[in-house]
C-alpha positions as CSV (number, residue, x, y, z in Angstrom):
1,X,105.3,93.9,56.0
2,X,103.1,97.3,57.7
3,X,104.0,97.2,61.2
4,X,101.9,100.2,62.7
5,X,103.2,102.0,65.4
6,X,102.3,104.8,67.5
7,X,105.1,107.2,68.3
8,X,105.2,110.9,69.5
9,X,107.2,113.8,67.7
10,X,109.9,115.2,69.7
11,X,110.3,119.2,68.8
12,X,112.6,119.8,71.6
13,X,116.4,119.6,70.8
14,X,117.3,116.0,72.0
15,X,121.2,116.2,73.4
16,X,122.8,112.5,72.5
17,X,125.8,110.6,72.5
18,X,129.0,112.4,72.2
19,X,127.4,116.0,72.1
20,X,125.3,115.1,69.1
21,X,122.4,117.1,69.1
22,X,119.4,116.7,67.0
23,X,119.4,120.1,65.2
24,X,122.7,119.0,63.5
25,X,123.2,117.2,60.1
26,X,123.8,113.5,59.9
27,X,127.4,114.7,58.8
28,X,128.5,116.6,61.6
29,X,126.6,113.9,63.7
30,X,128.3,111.2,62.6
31,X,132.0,112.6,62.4
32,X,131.1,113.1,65.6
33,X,129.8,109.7,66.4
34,X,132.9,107.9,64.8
35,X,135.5,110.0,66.8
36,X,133.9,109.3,69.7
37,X,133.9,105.2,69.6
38,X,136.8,105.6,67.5
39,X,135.3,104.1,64.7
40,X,136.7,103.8,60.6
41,X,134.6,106.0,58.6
42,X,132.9,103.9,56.0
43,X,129.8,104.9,53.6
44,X,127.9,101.6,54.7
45,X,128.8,102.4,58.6
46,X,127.3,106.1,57.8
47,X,124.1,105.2,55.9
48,X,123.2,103.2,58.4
49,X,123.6,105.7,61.3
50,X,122.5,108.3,59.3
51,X,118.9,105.8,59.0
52,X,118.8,106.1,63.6
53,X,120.0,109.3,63.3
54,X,117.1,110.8,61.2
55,X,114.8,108.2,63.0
56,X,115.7,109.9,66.4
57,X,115.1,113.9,64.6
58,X,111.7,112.5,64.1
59,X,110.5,110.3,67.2
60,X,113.1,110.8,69.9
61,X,115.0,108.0,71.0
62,X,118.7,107.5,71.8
63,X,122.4,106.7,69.7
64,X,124.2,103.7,71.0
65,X,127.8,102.1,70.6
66,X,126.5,99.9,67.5
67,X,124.5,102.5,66.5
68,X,126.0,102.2,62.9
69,X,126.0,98.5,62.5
70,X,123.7,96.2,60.9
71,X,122.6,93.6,63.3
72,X,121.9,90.1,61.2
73,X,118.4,89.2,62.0
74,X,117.4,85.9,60.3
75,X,113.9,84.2,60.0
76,X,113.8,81.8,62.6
77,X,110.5,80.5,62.9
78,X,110.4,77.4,64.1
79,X,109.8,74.7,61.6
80,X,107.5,71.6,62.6
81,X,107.5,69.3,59.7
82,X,108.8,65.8,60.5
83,X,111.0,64.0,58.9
84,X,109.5,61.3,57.0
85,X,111.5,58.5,59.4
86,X,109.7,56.5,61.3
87,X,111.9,57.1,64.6
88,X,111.8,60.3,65.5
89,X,115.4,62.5,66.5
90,X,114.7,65.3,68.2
91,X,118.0,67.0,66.8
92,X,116.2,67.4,63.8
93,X,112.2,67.2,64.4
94,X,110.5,69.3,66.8
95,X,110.7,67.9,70.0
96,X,109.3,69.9,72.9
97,X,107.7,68.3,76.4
98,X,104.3,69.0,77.9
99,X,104.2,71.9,80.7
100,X,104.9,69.7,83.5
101,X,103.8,72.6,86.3
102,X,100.5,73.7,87.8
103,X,99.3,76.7,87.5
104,X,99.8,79.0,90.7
105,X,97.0,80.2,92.1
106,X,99.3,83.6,93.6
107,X,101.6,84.9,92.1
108,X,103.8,87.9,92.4
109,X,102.1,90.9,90.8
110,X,105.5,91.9,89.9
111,X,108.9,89.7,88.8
112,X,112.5,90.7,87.9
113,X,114.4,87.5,87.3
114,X,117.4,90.2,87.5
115,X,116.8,91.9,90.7
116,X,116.4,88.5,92.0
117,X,119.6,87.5,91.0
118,X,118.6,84.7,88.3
119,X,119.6,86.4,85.7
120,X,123.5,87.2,84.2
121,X,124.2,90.5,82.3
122,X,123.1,91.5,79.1
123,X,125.9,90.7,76.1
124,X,126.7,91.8,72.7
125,X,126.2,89.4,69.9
126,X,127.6,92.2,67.4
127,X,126.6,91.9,63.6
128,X,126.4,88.2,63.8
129,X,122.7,86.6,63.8
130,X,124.0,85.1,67.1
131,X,120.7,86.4,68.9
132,X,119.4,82.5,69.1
133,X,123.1,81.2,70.8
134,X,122.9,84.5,73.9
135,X,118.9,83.6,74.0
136,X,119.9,80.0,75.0
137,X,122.6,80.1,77.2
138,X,120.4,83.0,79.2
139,X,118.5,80.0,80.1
140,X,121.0,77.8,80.9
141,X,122.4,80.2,83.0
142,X,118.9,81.0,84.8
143,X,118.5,77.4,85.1
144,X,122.0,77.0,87.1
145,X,121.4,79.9,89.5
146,X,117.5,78.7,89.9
147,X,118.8,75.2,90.6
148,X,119.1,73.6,94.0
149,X,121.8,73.4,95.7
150,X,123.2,75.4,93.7
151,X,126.7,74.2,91.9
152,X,129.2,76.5,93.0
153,X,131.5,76.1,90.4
154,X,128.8,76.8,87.4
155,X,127.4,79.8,90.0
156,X,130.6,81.4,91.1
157,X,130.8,84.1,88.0
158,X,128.7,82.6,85.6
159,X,128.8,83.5,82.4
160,X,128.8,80.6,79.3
161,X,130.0,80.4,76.2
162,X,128.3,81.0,73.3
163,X,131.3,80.6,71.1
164,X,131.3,77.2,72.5
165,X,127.2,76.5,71.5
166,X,127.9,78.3,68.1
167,X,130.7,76.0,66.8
168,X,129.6,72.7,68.4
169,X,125.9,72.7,66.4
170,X,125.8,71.5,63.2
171,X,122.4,71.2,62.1
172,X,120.4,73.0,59.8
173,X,118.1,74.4,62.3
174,X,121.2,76.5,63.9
175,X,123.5,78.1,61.7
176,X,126.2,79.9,62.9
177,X,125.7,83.8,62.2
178,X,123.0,82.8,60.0
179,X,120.2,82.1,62.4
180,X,119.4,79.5,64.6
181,X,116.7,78.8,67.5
182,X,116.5,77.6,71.2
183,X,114.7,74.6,70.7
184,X,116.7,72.6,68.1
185,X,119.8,74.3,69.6
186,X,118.8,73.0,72.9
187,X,117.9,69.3,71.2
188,X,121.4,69.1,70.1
189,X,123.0,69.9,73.4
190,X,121.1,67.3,74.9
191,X,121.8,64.4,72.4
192,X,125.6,64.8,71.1
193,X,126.8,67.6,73.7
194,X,129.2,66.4,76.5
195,X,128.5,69.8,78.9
196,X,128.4,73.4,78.8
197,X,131.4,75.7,78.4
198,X,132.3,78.6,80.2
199,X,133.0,81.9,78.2
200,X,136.5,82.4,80.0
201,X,137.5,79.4,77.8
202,X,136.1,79.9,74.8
203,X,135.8,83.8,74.4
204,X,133.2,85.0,72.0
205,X,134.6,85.7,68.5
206,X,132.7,84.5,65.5
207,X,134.7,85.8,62.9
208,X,138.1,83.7,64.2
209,X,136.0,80.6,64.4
210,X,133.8,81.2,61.0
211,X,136.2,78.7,59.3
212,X,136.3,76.0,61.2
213,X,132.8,76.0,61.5
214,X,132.5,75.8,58.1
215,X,134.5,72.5,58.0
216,X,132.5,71.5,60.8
217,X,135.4,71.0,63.2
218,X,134.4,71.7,67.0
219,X,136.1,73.1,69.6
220,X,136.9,71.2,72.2
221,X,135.8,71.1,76.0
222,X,138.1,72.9,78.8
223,X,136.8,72.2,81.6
224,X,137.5,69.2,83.4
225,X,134.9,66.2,83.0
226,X,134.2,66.4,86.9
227,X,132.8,69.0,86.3
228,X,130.4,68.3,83.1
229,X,126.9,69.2,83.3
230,X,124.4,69.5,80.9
231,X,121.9,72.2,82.6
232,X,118.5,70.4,82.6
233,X,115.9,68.1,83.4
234,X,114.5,65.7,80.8
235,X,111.0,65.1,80.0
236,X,109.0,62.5,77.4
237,X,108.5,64.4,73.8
238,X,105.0,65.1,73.4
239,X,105.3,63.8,69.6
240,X,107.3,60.5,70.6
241,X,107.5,59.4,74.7
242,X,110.3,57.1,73.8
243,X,112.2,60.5,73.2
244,X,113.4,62.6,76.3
245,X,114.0,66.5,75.6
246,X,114.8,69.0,77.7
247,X,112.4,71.8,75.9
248,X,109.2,72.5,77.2
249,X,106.3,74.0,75.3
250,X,104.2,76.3,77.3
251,X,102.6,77.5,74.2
252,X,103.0,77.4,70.5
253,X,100.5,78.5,68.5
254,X,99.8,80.9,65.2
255,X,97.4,83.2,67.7
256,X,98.4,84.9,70.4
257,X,97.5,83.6,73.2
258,X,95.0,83.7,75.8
259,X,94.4,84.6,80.2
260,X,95.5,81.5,81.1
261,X,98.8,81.7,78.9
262,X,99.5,84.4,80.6
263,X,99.3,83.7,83.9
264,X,100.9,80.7,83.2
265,X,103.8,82.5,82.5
266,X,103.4,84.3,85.3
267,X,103.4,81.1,87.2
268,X,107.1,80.6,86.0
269,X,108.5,83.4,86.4
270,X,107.0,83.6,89.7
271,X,109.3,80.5,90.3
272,X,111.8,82.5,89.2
273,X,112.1,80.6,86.0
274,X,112.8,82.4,82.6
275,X,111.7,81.8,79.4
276,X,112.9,81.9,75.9
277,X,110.8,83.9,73.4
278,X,111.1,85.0,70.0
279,X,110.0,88.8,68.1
280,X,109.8,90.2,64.9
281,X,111.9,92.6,64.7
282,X,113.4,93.7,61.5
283,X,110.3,95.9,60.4
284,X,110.2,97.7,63.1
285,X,114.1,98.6,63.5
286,X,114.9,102.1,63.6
287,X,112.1,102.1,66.5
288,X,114.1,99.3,68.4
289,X,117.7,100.0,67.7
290,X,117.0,103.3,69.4
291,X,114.8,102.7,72.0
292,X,115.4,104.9,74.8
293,X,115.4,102.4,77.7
294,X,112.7,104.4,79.6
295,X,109.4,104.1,77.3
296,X,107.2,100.8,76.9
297,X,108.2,99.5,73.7
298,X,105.3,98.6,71.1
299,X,105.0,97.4,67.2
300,X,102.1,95.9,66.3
301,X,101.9,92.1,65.0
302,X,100.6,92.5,61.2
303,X,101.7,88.7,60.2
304,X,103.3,86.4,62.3
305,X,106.6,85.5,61.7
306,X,109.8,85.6,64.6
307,X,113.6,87.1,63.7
308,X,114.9,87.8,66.5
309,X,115.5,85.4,69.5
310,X,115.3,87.0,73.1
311,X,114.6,86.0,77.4
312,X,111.6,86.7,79.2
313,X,112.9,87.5,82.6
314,X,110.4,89.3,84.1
315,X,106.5,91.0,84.3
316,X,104.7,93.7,86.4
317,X,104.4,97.5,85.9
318,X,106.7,100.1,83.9
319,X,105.1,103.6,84.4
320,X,101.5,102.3,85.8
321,X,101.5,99.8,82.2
322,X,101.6,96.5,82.6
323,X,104.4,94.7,80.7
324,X,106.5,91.8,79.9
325,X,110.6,92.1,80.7
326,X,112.7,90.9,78.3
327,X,116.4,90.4,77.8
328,X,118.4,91.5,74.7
329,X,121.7,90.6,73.1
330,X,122.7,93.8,71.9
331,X,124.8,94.7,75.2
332,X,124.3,97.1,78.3
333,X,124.7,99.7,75.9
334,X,121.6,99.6,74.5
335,X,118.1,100.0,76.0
336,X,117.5,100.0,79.9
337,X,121.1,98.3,80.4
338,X,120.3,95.5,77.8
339,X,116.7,95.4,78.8
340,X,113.2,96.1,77.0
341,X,109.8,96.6,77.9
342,X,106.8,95.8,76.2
343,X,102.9,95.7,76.7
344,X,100.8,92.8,78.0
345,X,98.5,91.5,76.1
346,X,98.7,93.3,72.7
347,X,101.3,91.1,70.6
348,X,104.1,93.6,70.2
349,X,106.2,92.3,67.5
350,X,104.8,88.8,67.4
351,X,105.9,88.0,70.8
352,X,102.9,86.2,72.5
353,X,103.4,83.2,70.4
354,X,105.8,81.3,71.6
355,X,107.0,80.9,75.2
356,X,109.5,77.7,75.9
357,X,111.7,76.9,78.9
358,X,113.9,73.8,80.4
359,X,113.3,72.9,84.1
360,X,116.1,73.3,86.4
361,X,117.3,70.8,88.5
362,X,115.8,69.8,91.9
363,X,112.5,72.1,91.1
364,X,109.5,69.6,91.5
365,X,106.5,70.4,89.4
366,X,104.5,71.0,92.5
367,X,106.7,73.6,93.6
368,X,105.1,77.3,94.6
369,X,106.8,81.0,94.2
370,X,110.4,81.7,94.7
371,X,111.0,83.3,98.0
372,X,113.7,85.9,97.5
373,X,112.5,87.4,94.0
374,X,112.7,91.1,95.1
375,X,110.3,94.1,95.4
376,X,112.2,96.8,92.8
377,X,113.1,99.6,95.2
378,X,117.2,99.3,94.5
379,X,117.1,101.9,92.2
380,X,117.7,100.3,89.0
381,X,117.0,101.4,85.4
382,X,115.8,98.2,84.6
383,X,113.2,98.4,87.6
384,X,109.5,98.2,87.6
385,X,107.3,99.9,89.7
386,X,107.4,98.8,93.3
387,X,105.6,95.5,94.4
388,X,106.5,95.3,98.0
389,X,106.1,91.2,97.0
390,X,102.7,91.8,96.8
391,X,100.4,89.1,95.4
392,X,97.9,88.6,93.1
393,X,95.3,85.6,92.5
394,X,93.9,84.1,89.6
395,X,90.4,86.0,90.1
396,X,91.9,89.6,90.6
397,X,94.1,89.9,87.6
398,X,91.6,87.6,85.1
399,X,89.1,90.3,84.1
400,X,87.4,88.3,81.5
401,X,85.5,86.6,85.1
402,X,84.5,90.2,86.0
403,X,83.1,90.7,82.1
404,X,80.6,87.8,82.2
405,X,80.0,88.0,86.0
406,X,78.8,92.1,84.6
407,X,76.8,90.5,81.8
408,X,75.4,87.7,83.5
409,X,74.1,90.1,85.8
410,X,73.0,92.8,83.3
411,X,71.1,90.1,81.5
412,X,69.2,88.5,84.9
413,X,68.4,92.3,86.0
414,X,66.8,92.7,82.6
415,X,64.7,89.7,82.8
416,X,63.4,90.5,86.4
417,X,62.4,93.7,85.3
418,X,60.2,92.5,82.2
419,X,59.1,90.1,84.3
420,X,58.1,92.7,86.9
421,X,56.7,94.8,84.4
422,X,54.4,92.1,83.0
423,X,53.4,91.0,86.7
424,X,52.1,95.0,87.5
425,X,50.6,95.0,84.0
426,X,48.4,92.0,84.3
427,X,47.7,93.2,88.6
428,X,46.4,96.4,87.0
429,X,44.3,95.3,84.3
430,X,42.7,92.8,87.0
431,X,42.0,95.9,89.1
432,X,40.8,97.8,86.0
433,X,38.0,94.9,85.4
434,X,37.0,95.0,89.2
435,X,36.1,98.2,89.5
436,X,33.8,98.3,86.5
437,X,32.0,95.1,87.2
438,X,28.7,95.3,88.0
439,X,27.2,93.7,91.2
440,X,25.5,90.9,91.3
441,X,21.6,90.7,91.9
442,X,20.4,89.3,94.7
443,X,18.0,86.2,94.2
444,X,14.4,86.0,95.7
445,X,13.0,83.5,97.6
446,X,9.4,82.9,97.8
């Protein structure tokens, strides 16, 4: 597949990682690399960095920790067929509820789910296509802190396992390192899961756990059943009532999507509610394995198709562009602290496809903007530009109003004037015939 992209040379000596500059050969640069992480040297480990490394010579960008590993990225777009039962089970069909929430008519013209505090730190899935198991539990761990009252024993430290949702799915939607995605995965936790885990007791190794998962034997729950919570409210299935799911569709569609997507999504995020997404990403992958963290990350859309499973937490301005905030799983080595940036609006790497989200508890569907959400002045390198909490409504950011309103009036200042222009036309040649009239005789009387 063709992505096109638009990049800049760099002709300037770049200084990276580990006093790897630019000028020098992938060799040198990746002796260097190795020592550095204290990696084994291996051919396969090499080729691979020397594939950034010659990226980076070209376009700019930077060298991370895992700059030399290849990061499994597995088609995982969504399947719909159903199952030729008669009795739907949403752990295997595709079971998603109807947006339940209005759509605001403010909202903030800038969000950061992470600056607000609704959003836990950016970890590293490694080589395994885990992307889909850190892409759910980000919104299970959004939906905890957004819920009210908060529990303070999931709050305190948050951080769940996704060791725990790895090995405990068996389903052919959500395989292991082999791909998976939010919605099935999410399915499944509803219907056969008991609760969440946290990552302090199941740590995150995939390789220790490969074989058991193999033989589908779980791991069992640590926590104490007092404490058991599954992170989510449940609404009818759009494709059977009788079913409850906790997934909810905001849009799904082969076309990206419209104004009014968008500022739906703006609508939750306002609420400071995040929302799974999904890119295409493997075409495009010596641009986005060394992004630089500071830049607006773009790849254009040429077919749809998703690989890569990541959280929307956030929307406003990066450098006077407007863009979407998203979350990665590669760790806070990599990007802006584990953070990307991308345009609004144009597709980049399939992304306005497919936005899906869970409601947290105790948030009503009538329910406005989150108070506390932030205004980006601490500083951060995953900040926007600042917002002061300023808002925005529906008529000041939907220019497609201001397009017809401009057309509409183009079009009636058009007909006035032909109008006018027939009306003088017809005056004159009245005027014309008057004046060359001759008068009228005068009759005689006798």
């Amino acid at each position: 597949m063709l992505i096109t992209t638009i990049v800049i040379a760099k002709t300037i000596e770049q200084q990276l990682i580990a006093n790897i500059s630019t000028n020098e050969s992938c060799e040198t640069a990746y002796i260097k690399f190795a020592t550095y992480y204290n990696k084994n040297h291996t051919n396969k480990a090499k080729e691979v960095f020397c594939h950034r490394f010659n990226y980076i010579q070209k376009y700019g960008g930077k060298l991370y920790s895992n700059s030399d590993l290849i990061i499994s990225l597995k088609d995982n777009t969504i399947p719909r067929q159903k199952k030729s039962q008669q009795v739907s089970n949403c752990a295997e069909d595709f079971c998603i509820a109807s947006d339940p929430l209005r759509k605001l008519k403010q909202v903030y013209k800038s969000v950061s789910l992470v600056e607000a505090k609704l959003i836990s730190s950016p970890k590293d899935q490694g080589e395994c296509g885990s992307c889909w198991a850190f892409g759910t539990t980000a919104i299970y761990e959004n939906s905890i802190l957004r819920q009210r009252p908060q529990n303070e024993f999931w709050s305190k430290s948050l951080d769940l396992s996704e060791q725990f949702l790895m090995s405990n799915i068996f389903s052919q939607y959500a395989q292991y390192c082999e791909g998976g995605n939010f919605i099935y995965a999410t399915n499944y936790v509803n219907l056969f899961f008991k609760s969440v885990e946290k990552e302090q007791n199941v740590k995150y190794d995939p390789e220790t756990h490969q074989n058991n998962w193999d033989q589908q034997i779980p791991i069992q729950q640590s926590i104490d059943e007092t404490h058991y919570m599954k992170p989510f409210q449940l609404l009818p299935s759009i494709e059977d009532p009788t079913q409850l799911t906790p997934v909810i569709g905001l849009y799904f569609g082969e076309t990206k999507f419209n104004y009014d997507k968008i500022w739906q999504v703006k609508s939750y995020l306002s609420r400071g509610i995040a929302l799974s997404v999904s890119l295409e990403v493997n075409s495009s992958m010596n641009m986005f394995a060394t992004y630089d963290g500071i830049s607006v990350l773009h790849a254009n859309c040429a077919e749809y198709i998703t690989d890569h499973q990541v959280t929307l937490v956030g929307y406003g301005y990066k450098n006077g562009q407007e863009v979407w905030m998203l979350k990665n799983s590669w760790g806070e080595d990599w990007g802006a602290n584990g953070y990307f940036f991308v345009p609004i609006g144009k597709d980049s790497f399939c992304m306005e496809h497919q936005f899906f989200a869970v409601l947290p508890f105790g948030l009503s569907y009538d329910e406005g903007i989150y108070d506390n959400i932030g205004t980006h002045e601490r500083g951060l390198k995953t900040q926007l530009d600042s917002d002061i909490n300023q808002l925005i409504n529906y008529k000041q950011q939907n220019k497609s109003w201001i397009i017809w309103v401009s057309v509409i009036s183009v079009i009636i200042v058009i007909l006035v004037g032909v109008l006018l222009f027939i009306y003088l036309r017809k005056q004159k040649r009245q005027r014309s015939q008057s004046e060359y009239e001759p008068f009228p005789m005068r009759s005689q009387t006798a």
